[in-house]
N, C-alpha and C positions, 0 to 999 in steps of 0.2 A: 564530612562536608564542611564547608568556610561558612561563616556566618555571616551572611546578606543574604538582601531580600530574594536573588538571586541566588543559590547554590548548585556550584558544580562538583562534579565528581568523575572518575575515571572508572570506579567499580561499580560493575552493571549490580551486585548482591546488594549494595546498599541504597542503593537506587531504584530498586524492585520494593525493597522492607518500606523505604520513605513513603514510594511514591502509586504503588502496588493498589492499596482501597482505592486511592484517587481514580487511576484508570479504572478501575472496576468498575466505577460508581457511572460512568457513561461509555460502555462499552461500543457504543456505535461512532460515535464522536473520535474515541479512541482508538481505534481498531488498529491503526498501523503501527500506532505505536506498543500495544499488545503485541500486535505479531511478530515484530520486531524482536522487542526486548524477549518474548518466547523461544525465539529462533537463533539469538545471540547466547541465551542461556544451554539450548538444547545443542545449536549446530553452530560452535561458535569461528566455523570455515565457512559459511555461506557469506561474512562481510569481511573476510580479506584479513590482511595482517596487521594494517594501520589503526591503532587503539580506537574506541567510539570514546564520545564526550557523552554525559550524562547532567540533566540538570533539572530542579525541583525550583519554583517560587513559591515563595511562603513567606505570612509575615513572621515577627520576634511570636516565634512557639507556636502560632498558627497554623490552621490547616493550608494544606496543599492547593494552589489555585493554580496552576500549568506547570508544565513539563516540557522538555527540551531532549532530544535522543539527536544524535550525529553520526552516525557509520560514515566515515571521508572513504570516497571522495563524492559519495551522494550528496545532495541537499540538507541541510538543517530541517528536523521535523521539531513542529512545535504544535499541542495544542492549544483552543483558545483561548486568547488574552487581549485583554484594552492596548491599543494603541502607545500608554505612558510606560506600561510594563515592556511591552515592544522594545522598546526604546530605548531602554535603561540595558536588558539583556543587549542590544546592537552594540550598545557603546561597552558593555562589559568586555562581549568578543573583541572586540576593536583595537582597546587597550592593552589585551593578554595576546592579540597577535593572532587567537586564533582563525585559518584558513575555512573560511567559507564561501565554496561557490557558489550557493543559492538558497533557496530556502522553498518550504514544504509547508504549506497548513490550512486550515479554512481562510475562504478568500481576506477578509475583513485581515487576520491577525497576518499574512501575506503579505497584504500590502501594507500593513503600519509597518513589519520589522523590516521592507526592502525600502521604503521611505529612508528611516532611519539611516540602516547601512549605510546605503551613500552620502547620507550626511557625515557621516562618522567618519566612511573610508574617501569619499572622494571618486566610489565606483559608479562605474556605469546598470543599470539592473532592466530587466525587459520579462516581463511574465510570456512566459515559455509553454503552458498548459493551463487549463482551464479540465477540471474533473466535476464530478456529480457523484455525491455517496448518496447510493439506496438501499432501501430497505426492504426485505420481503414482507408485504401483509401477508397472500396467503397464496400457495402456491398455484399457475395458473397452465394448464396444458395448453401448448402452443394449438391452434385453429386446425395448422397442416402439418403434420410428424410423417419426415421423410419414412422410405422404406428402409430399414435397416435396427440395432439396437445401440445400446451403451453398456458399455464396459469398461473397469477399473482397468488401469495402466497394468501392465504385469512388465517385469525383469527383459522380457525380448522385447518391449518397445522403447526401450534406454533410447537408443539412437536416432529413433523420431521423435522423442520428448524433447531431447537436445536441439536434435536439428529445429522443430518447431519455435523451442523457447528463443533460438536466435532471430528464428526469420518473424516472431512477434515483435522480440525486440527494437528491430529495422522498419517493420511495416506500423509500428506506434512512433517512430522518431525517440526511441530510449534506447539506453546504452544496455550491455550485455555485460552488468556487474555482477554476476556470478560465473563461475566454470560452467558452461553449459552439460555435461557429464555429472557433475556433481547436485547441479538444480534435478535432473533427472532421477539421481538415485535417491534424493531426497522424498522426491515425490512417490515415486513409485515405494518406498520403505512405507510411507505411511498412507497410503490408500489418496495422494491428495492428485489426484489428474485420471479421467475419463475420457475415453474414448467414444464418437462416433464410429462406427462402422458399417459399412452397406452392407447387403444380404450375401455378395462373395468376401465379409471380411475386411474389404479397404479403409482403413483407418481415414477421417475424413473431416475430424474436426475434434477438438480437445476444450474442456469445460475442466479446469483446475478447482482444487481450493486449498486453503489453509488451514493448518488442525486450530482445533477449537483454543481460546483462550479468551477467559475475562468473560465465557456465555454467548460467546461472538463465533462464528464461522462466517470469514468472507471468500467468496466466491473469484479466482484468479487464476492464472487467466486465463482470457474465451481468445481462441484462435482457428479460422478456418483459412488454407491457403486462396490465393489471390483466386485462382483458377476452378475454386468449388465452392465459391458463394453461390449464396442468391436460391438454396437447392432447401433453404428450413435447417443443415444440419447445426448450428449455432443455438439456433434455439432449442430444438431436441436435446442436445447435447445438457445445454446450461437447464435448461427445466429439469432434466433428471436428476444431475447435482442439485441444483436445488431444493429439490424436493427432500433428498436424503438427508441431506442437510439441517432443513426446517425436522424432520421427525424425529432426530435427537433432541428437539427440545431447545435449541441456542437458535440465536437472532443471527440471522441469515443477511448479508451484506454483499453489494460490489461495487466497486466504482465504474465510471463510463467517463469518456475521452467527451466534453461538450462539443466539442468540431467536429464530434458524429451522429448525425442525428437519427442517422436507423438506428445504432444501438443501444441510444435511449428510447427509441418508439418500443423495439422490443422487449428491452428489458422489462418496461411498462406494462404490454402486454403481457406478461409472464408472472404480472402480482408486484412488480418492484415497488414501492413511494420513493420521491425525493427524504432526504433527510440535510444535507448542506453541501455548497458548492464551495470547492477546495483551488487551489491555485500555485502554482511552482513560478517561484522567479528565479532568474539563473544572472550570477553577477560577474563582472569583468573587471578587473584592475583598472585605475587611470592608467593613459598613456604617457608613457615616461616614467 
């Protein structure tokens, strides 16, 4: 890595060794960037062909005080950091050219490095989502658990894993930056997506998660088609995963869209706490 206070790197191995206790040491805070770098290490076709950017701050020999993960042509994730730090990494990118169309992190560090940015590049920036990281205290059985059971994803539901993972993608307003086929096989290899099913069977609603990393499972994603809300199976669904989840022993996490206020009531009721609200901004070139 270069020496400043800022260090980047292109190798995810030496950027796990640097930076590796740091995420560990706030595994909730940190969670995406855990899963990430897990999933970069393990499945490194889930982020495409275009190198990631890796980055550590620290002072002269000091410990580690945030982190910087890039898989282009996603958002820049960062976590958190004072507004001066922001600022300094903004102008670093800035200067080396590198492209960045947005950025990713707890609201506070969000909005200091898309400040920056435009000061630096001259771009336009507009927060594009608002989320809510929770946390399970204890797991809570929904009130009304439809008729039917849960079940782990198996090899013949490839094709509604896919097809679901797109039509979440569309019905959240996010892109569909994985192979839909390969997010599927991914899942289903490791036990990480559950089924609802009614009593003939009909698959009805899906409650994901992520393999464990850093003592963390988080909970992704909850999808029930447009046409089978409103029937309990979401919550059925996510309470089961959750539950299994929490009895391993690791700190059980998901995030929620703040522009939806059912599925933060629910989540709520299902044992969730707030833990911090996160924030995406998405930038634009000047014109001309």
């Amino acid at each position: 890595m270069e020496s400043s206070d800022w260090q980047l790197t292109d190798n995810l191995d030496e950027f796990l060794h640097t930076a590796g206790d740091f995420l560990r040491s706030r595994p909730a805070l940190h969670t995406v960037t855990l899963t990430v770098a897990e999933a970069l290490r393990t499945r490194p076709f889930t982020y495409g062909a275009e190198p990631s950017l890796f980055g550590v701050l620290r002072g002269a020999g000091g410990p580690v005080r945030a982190t910087l993960l890039h898989t282009p042509p996603r958002p820049v994730q960062l976590t958190p950091v004072d507004a001066p730090d922001a600022a300094a990494l903004a102008d670093r990118l800035a200067k080396a050219g590198h492209q960045v169309p947005g950025v990713w992190a707890e609201r506070e560090t969000a909005t200091a490095f898309a400040t920056a940015w435009q000061r630096c590049t001259g771009a336009t920036a507009g927060q594009t989502e608002r989320q809510r990281l929770y946390r399970l205290a204890e797991p809570v059985q929904p009130d009304r658990v439809p008729p039917g059971r849960a079940r782990v994803a198996e090899a013949a539901d490839r094709e509604l894993l896919a097809r679901w993972y797109t039509e979440f993608a569309a019905d959240t307003g996010g892109q569909v930056v994985q192979d839909p086929a390969q997010w599927a096989d991914s899942r289903v290899a490791h036990g990480g997506a559950t089924l609802w099913e009614t009593p003939d069977g009909t698959p009805v609603s899906l409650a994901g998660q992520l393999p464990e990393s850093g003592g963390q499972i988080r909970v992704a994603p909850v999808y029930t088609p447009a046409a089978l809300r409103g029937h309990g199976y979401a919550g059925a669904v996510t309470a089961e995963v959750s539950a299994r989840a929490a009895a391993t022993g690791a700190e059980v996490l998901l995030f929620t869209d703040l522009a939806n206020p059912v599925s933060n009531r629910l989540y709520q009721r299902l044992g969730y706490r707030p833990v911090a609200d996160f924030a995406t901004w998405t930038f634009a070139a000047p014109a001309g």
